[in-house]
C-alpha positions in Angstrom: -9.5 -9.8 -42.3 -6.0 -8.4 -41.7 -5.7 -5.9 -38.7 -2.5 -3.7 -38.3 -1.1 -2.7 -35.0 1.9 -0.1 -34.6 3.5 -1.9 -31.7 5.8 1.3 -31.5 3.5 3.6 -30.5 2.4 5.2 -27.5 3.8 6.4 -24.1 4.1 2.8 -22.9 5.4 1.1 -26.3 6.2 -1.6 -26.9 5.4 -3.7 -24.1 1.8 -2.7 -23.8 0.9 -2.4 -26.9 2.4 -6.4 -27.5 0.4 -7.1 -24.5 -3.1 -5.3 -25.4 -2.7 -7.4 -28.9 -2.2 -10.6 -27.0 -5.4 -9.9 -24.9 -7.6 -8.9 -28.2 -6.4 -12.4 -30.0 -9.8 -14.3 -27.8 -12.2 -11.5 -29.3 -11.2 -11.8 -33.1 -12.4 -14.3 -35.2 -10.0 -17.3 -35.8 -9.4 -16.4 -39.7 -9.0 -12.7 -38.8 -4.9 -11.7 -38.6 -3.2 -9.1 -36.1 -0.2 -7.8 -37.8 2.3 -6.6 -35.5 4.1 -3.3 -37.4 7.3 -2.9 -35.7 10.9 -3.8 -33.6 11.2 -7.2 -34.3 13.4 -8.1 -31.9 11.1 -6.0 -29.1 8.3 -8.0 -30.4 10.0 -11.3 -30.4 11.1 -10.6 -26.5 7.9 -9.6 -25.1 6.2 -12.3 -26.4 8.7 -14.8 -25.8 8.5 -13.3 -21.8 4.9 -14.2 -22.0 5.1 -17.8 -23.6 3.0 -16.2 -26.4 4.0 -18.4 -30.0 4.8 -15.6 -32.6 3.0 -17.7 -35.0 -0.5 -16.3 -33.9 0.4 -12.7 -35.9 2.1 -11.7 -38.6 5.3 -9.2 -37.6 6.1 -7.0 -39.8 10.2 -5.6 -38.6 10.6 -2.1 -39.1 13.8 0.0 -38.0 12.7 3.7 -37.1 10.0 5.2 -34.7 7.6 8.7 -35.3 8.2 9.3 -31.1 5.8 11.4 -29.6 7.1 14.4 -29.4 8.5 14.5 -33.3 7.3 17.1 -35.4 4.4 15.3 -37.3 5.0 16.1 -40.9 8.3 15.9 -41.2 8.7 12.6 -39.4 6.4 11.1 -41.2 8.3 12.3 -44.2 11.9 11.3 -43.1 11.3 8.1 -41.3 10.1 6.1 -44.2 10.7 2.8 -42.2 8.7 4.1 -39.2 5.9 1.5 -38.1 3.3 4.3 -38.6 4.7 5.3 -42.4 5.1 1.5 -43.0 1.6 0.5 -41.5 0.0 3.3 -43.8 2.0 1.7 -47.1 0.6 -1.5 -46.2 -2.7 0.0 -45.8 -2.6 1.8 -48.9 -1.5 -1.1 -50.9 -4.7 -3.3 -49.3 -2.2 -5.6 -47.4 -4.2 -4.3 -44.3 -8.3 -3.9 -44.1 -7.5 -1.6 -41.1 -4.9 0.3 -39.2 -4.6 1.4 -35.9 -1.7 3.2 -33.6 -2.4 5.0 -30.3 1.4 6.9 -31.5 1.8 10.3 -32.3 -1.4 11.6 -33.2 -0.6 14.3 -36.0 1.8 11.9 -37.6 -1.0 10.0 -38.3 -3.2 12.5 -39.6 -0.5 13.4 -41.7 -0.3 9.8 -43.2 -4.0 9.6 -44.0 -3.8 12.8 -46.0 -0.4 11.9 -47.6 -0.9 8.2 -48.0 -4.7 6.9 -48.0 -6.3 10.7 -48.8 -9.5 12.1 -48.1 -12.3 10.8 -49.6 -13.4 12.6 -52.5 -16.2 14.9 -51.8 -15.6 14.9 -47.7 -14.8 18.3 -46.9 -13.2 17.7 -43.7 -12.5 14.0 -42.4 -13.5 13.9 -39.0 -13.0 12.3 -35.3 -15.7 10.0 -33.9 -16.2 8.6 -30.4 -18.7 6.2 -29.0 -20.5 7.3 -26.1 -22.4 5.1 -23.7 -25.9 6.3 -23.1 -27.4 4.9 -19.7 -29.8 2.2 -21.4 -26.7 1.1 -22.2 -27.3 1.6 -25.9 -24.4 3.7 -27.4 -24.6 7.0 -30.0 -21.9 8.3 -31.6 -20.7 12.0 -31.3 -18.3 13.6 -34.1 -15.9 15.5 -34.7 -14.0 15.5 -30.9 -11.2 17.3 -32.2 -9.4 17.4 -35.8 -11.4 20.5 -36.6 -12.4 23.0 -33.8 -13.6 25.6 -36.3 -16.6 24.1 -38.6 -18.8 25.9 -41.6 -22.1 25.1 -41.8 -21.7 22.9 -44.5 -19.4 20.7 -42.4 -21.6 20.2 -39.8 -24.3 19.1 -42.5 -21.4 16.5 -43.6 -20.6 15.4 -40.1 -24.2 14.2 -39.7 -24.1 12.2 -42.8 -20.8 10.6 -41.7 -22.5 10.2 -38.4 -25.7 8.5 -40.0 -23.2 6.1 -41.6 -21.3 4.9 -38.5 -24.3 4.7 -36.6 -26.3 2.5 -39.4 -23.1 0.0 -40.2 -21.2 0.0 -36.6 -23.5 0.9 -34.1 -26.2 -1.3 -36.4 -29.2 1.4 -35.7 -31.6 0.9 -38.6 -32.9 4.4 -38.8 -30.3 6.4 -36.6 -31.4 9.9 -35.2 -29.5 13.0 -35.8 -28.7 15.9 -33.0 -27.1 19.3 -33.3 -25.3 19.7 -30.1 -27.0 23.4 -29.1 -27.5 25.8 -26.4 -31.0 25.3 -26.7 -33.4 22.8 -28.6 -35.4 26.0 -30.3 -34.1 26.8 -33.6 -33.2 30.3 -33.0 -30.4 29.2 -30.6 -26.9 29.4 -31.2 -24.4 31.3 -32.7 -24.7 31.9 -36.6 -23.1 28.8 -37.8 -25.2 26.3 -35.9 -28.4 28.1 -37.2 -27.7 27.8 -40.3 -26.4 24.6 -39.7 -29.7 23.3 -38.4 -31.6 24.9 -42.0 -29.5 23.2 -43.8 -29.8 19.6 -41.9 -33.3 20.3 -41.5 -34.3 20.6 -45.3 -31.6 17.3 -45.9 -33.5 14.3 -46.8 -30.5 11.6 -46.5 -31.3 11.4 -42.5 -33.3 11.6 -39.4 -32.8 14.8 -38.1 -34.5 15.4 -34.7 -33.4 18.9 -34.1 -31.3 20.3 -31.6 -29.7 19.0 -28.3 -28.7 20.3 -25.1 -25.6 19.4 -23.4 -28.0 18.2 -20.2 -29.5 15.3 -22.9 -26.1 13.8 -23.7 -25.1 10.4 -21.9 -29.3 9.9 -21.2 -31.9 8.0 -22.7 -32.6 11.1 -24.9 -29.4 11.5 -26.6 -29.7 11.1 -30.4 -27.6 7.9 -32.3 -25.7 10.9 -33.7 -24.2 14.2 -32.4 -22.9 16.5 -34.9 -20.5 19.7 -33.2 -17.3 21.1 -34.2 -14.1 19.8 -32.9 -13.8 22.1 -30.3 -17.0 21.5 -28.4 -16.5 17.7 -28.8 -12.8 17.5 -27.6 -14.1 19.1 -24.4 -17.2 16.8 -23.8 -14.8 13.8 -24.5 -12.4 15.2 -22.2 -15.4 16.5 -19.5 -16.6 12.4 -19.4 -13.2 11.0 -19.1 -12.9 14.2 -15.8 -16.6 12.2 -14.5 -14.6 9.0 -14.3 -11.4 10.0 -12.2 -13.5 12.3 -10.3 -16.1 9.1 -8.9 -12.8 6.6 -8.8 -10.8 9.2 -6.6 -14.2 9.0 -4.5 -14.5 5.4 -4.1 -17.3 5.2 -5.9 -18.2 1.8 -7.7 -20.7 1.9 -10.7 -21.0 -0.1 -13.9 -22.1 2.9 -16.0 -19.5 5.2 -14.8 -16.6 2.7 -15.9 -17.9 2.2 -19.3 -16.5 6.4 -19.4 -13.4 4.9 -18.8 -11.2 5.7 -22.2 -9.9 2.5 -22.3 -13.0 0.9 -22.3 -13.8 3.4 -25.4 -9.7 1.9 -27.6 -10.2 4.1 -30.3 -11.0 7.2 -31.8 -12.3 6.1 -36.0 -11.1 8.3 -38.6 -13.9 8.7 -40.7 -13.9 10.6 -44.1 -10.7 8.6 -45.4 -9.9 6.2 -48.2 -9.0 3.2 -45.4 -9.8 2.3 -42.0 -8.0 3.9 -39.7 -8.4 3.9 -36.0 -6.6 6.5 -33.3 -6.0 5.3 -29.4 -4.9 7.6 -26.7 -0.7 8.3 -25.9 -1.4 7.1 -22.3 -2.8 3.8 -23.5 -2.1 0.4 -21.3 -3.2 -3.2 -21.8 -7.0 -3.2 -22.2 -7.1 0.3 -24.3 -5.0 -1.1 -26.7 -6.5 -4.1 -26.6 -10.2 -2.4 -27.3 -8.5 -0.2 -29.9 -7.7 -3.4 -31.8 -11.6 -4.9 -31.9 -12.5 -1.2 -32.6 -10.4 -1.5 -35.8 -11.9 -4.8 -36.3 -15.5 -3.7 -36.2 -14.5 -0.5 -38.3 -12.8 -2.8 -41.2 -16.2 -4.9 -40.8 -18.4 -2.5 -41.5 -16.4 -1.7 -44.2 -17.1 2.2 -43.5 -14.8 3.7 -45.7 -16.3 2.1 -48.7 -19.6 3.3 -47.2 -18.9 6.7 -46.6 -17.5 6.9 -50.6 -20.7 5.2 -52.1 -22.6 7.8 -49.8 -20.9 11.1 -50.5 
């Protein structure tokens, strides 16, 4: 399996990023390859400051970089030898099983529609985050923010996408469904997460347990699979990562609570897309990066693109 890495992205690029692949090498298998996308000569120092041989990865050299504050769209467009453009070619062309960059965010949404494309039949591609429950099992809440305004019919979709993660990554056999809700009746909610929860309800393709509260998430109780728009998952995501500074700037020690720690979670799966493609956070260090690599890893081993397209 070939993993790619754009070593020029983030806020601390490239040194971390060289330094989180280094770290991930002891969790892939040995016939698995990291390929570095990216300043060759930046890649060739780092490791050469760590006494790392250059032989364990492939290095691909590129010359330009999508920075973080570059207008998505039309960087992607004009910096054709960027490691984020060049990463998505290679992807495209099955050089690379998966692809992963915690760089500028909207460039790489851009290069999933313009290079790898939606899946046909997905009506919106969608972000999804693994959340630690505390029986330590984990469930999988989508979308957490590429589309804070859902139909009905998307939130339908986003459990089936959901069902698929959880049954091929998460390896639940027969994973249960949630519709994040105000209230666990059916007549709560606004008007699209009623008629939301019809339409899941009379879908036969999953286990659909109904609503869920906000008070059930993170516990025993929470479903394999929460389904809410992109607003309300953005701000849980960002409300669990607030839990976590708020108990460290306390002092407080707690296996459970780090596991809310976003580096802990590498990578944000873009799932809906032609490829596997996996999204880490601009403020990424060492151990993010180096979970947002065996994210990819067990993304591309699932093989949940192909998946999702036999599915839909």
């Amino acid at each position: 399996m070939r993993i790619g890495l754009d070593v020029m992205g983030g806020d601390f690029a490239p040194d971390a990023i060289i330094e989180g692949a280094v770290d991930s090498l002891q969790h892939l298998p040995a016939d698995d390859t990291l390929v570095l996308v990216g300043d060759e000569n930046a890649i060739l120092r780092k490791l050469s400051e760590m006494k790392v041989e250059p032989s364990l990865f492939e290095i691909v050299p590129t010359t330009q970089v999508i920075e973080m504050g570059d207008h998505p769209a039309k960087a992607f467009s004009q910096k054709k030898d960027s490691s984020i453009a060049v990463g998505y070619v290679m992807l495209k062309s099955n050089n690379l099983d998966g692809f992963c960059s915690a760089g500028n965010t909207g460039a790489m949404l851009v290069g999933a529609s313009y290079t790898v494309n939606v899946i046909p039949g997905v009506l919106r591609p969608a972000l999804a985050v693994v959340l630690p429950r505390i029986d330590n099992r984990q469930s999988v809440i989508l979308d957490v923010g590429l589309n804070p305004d859902c139909k009905p019919d998307v939130l339908l979709q986003y459990g089936i996408l959901g069902n698929i993660f959880a049954k091929y990554v998460l390896e639940e056999e027969n994973p249960t469904i949630g519709l994040l809700n105000i209230g666990e009746e059916e007549t709560k909610g606004n008007s699209t997460v009623k008629t939301a929860y019809e339409l899941m309800k009379e879908y036969p393709g999953f286990n659909f347990v109904g609503n869920v509260e906000g008070n059930s998430l993170f516990q025993k109780t929470m479903p394999d699979v929460v389904v809410c728009d992109g607003f309300v998952g953005n701000t849980i995501l960002k409300l669990g990562e607030s839990f976590h500074h708020i108990y460290q700037q306390r002092g407080l020690k707690d296996s459970y609570f780090d596991m809310l720690d976003f580096e802990n979670f590498g990578g944000t799966p873009i799932v809906g897309i032609n490829a596997n493609v996996v999204i880490g956070h601009g403020i990424s260090k060492r151990k993010a990066i180096m979970n947002m690599v065996i994210r990819t890893r067990e993304v591309a081993h699932a093989n949940l693109a192909q998946k999702i397209k036999e599915a839909i």
